[in-house]
C-alpha positions as CSV (number, residue, x, y, z in Angstrom):
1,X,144.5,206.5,146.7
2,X,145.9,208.8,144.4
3,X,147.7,206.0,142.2
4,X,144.2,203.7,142.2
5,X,142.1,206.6,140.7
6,X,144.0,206.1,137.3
7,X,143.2,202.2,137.4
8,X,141.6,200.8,134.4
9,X,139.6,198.4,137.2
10,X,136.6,198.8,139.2
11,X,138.7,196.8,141.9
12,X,141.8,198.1,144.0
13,X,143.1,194.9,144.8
14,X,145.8,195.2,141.6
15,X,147.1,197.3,139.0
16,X,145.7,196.6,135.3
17,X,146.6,199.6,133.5
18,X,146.5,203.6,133.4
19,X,143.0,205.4,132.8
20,X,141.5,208.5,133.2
21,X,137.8,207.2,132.7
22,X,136.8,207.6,136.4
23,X,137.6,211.2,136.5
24,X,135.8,211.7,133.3
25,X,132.7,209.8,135.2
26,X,133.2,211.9,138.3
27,X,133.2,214.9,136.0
28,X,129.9,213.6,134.4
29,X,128.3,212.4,138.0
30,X,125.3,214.9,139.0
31,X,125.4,213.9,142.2
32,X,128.6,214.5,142.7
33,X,128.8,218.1,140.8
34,X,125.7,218.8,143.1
35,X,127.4,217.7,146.1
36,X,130.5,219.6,145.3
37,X,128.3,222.4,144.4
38,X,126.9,222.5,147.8
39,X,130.4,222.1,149.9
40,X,132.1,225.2,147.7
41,X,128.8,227.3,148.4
42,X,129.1,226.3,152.5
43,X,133.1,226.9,152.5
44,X,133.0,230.1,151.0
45,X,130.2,231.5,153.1
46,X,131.8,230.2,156.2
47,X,135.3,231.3,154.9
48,X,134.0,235.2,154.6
49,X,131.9,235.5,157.5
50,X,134.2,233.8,159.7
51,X,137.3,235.4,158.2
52,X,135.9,238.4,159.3
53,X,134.4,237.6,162.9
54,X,137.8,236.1,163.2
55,X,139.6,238.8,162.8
56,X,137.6,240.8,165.3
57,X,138.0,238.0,167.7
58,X,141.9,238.1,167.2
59,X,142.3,241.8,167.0
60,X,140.2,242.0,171.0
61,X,142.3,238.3,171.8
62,X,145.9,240.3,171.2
63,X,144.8,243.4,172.9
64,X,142.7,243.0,176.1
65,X,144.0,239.1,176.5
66,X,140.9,238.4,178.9
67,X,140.6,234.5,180.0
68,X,137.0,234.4,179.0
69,X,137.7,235.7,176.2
70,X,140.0,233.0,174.9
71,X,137.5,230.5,175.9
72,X,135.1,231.9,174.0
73,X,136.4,231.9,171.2
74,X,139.0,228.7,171.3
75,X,136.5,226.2,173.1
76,X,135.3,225.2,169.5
77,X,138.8,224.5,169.0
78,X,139.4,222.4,171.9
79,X,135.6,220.6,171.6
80,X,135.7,217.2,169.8
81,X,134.1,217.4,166.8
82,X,131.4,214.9,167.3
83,X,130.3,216.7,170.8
84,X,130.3,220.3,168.8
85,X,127.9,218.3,166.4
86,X,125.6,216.8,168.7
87,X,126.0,219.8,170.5
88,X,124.3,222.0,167.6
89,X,122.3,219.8,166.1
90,X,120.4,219.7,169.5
91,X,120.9,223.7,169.7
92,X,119.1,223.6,166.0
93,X,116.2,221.5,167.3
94,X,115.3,224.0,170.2
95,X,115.1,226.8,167.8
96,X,112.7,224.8,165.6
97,X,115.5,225.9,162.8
98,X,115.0,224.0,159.5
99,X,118.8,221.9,158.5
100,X,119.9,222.3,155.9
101,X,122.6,224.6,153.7
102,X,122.3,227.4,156.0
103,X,123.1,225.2,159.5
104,X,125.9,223.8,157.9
105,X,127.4,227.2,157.3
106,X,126.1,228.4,160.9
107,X,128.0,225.0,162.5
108,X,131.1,225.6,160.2
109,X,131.3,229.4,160.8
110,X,131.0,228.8,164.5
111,X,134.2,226.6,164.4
112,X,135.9,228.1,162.2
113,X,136.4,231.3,163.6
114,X,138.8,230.0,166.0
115,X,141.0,229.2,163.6
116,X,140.8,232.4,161.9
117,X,141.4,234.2,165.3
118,X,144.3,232.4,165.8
119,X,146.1,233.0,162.6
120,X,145.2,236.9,162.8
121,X,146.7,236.8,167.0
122,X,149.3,235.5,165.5
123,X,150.5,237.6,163.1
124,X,149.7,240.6,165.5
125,X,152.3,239.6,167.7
126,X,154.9,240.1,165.3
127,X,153.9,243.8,164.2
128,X,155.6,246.6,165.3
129,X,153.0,248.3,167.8
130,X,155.3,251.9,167.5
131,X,153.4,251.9,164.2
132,X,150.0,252.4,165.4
133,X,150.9,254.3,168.4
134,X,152.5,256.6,165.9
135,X,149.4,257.5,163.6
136,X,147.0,257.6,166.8
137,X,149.9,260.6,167.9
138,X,149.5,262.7,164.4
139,X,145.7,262.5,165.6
140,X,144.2,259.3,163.8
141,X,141.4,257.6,164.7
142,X,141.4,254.2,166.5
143,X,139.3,253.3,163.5
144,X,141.7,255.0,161.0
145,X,144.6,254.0,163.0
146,X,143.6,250.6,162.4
147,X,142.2,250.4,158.9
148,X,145.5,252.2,157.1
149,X,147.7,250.7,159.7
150,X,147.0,247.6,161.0
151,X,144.9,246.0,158.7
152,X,147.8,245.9,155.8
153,X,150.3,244.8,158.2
154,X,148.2,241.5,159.1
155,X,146.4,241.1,155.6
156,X,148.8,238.2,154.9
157,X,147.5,236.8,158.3
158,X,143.9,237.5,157.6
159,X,144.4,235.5,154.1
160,X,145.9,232.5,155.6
161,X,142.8,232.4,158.2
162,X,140.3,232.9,155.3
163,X,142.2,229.7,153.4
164,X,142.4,227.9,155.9
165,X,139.2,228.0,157.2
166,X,137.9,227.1,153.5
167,X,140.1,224.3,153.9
168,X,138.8,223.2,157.0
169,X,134.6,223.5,156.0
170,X,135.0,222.3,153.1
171,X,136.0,218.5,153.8
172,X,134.4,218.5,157.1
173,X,132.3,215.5,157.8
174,X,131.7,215.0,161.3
175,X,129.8,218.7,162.0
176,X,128.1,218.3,158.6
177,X,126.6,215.2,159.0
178,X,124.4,216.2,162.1
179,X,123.6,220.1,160.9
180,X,123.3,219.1,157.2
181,X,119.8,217.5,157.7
182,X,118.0,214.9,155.5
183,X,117.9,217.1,151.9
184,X,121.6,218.4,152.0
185,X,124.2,216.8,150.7
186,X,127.6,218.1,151.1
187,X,131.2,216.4,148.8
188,X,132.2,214.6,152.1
189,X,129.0,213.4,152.6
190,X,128.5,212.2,149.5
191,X,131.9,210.2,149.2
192,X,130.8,208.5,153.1
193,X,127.4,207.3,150.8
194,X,129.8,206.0,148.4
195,X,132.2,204.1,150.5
196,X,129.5,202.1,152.3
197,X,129.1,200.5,149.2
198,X,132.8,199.8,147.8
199,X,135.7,202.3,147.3
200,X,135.4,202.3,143.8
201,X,138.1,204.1,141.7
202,X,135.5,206.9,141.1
203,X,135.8,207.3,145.1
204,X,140.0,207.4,145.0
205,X,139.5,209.8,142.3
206,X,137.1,212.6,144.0
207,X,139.4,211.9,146.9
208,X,142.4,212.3,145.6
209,X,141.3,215.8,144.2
210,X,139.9,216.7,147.7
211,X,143.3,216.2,149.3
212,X,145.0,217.8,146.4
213,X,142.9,221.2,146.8
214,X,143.3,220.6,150.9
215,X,147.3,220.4,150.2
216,X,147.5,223.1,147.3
217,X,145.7,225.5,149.9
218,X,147.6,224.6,152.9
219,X,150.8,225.4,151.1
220,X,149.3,228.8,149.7
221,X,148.5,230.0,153.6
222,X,151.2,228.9,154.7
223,X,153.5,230.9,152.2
224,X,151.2,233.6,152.5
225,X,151.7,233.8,156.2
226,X,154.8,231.5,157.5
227,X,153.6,232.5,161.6
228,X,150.5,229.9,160.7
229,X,152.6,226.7,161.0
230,X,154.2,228.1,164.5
231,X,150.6,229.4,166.3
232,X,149.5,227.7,168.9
């Protein structure tokens, strides 16, 4: 994919010669910028509010370790995609709720937490517990305890969650395409539209960028916090 978005022909069949014209027409595509525009506004609003609900949800996962619980907030993990789709696509049509930009982030944040949860449970394990119990003894509050304490020792894990669940909403296609609605239009969404014509090099080249950014941010989380690659 990567090597056919700098062919100088509008088929992949063979290589002609090296070009950078389709990434100068992706660049130039307003459907595509608005697309793209729409998928970076979803990921980073599902990023932050799930980064923190996530966090929550890990912090109450490592200490009270209650079944129900971990379903709670794993089942979305465990759910196939297309089910959680239907699933809240119908939950959006009970509530009369309009789809659009604001159910995708609602489906996206709902899964992504999860993920974040995870990350965070993770990197709890590792921390030295004598720390905490050790400012809540020179008369800190739980709240104190865990704000000066607690919270700088799993930052690094509260980052890697946050990238990866950008990572995650924003090349999501499955969840999108039943909460997005008729009117939005998301990158992924936009690329599916694309390839049910032809995979074009313009299609190889939007592509290729989306797995680079996917990559460049899987590396970054996992660097930030090594625990991510060994949670389970």
């Amino acid at each position: 994919v990567i090597v056919y978005s700098f062919n100088n022909s509008r088929l992949n069949a063979e290589w002609v010669g090296f070009t950078l014209d389709w990434y100068d027409k992706l660049f130039h595509n307003q459907d595509m910028l608005a697309a793209a525009g729409n998928s970076l506004l979803i990921a980073l609003t599902a990023s932050a509010v799930s980064t923190v609900l996530g966090t929550m949800a890990g912090v109450a996962l490592y200490r009270y370790k209650a079944r129900l619980l971990q379903i709670l907030v794993l089942a979305p993990i465990a759910i196939p995609e297309i089910l959680m789709g239907v699933s809240l696509l119908i939950f959006f049509v009970m509530l009369n709720f309009t789809l659009g930009l604001i159910s995708v982030a609602l489906a996206h944040i709902t899964f992504c937490i999860g993920f974040v949860a995870i990350v965070v449970r993770a990197r709890l394990t590792g921390m030295d517990e004598t720390l905490t119990e050790a400012a809540r003894d020179c008369g800190a509050s739980p709240w104190n305890a865990f704000r000066y304490i607690t919270l700088p020792l799993i930052m690094p894990g509260v980052i890697a969650g946050a990238l990866m669940a950008f990572t995650l909403s924003i090349d999501d296609f499955v969840i999108t395409f039943f909460t997005a609605g008729a009117g939005t239009v998301t990158l992924p969404l936009q690329i599916y539209s694309m390839i049910k014509i032809a995979v074009t090099p313009e299609v190889n080249a939007v592509s290729s960028l989306l797995m680079l950014l996917t990559l460049a941010l899987i590396i970054i989380a996992s660097k930030v916090s090594p625990s991510l690659l060994r949670s389970d």
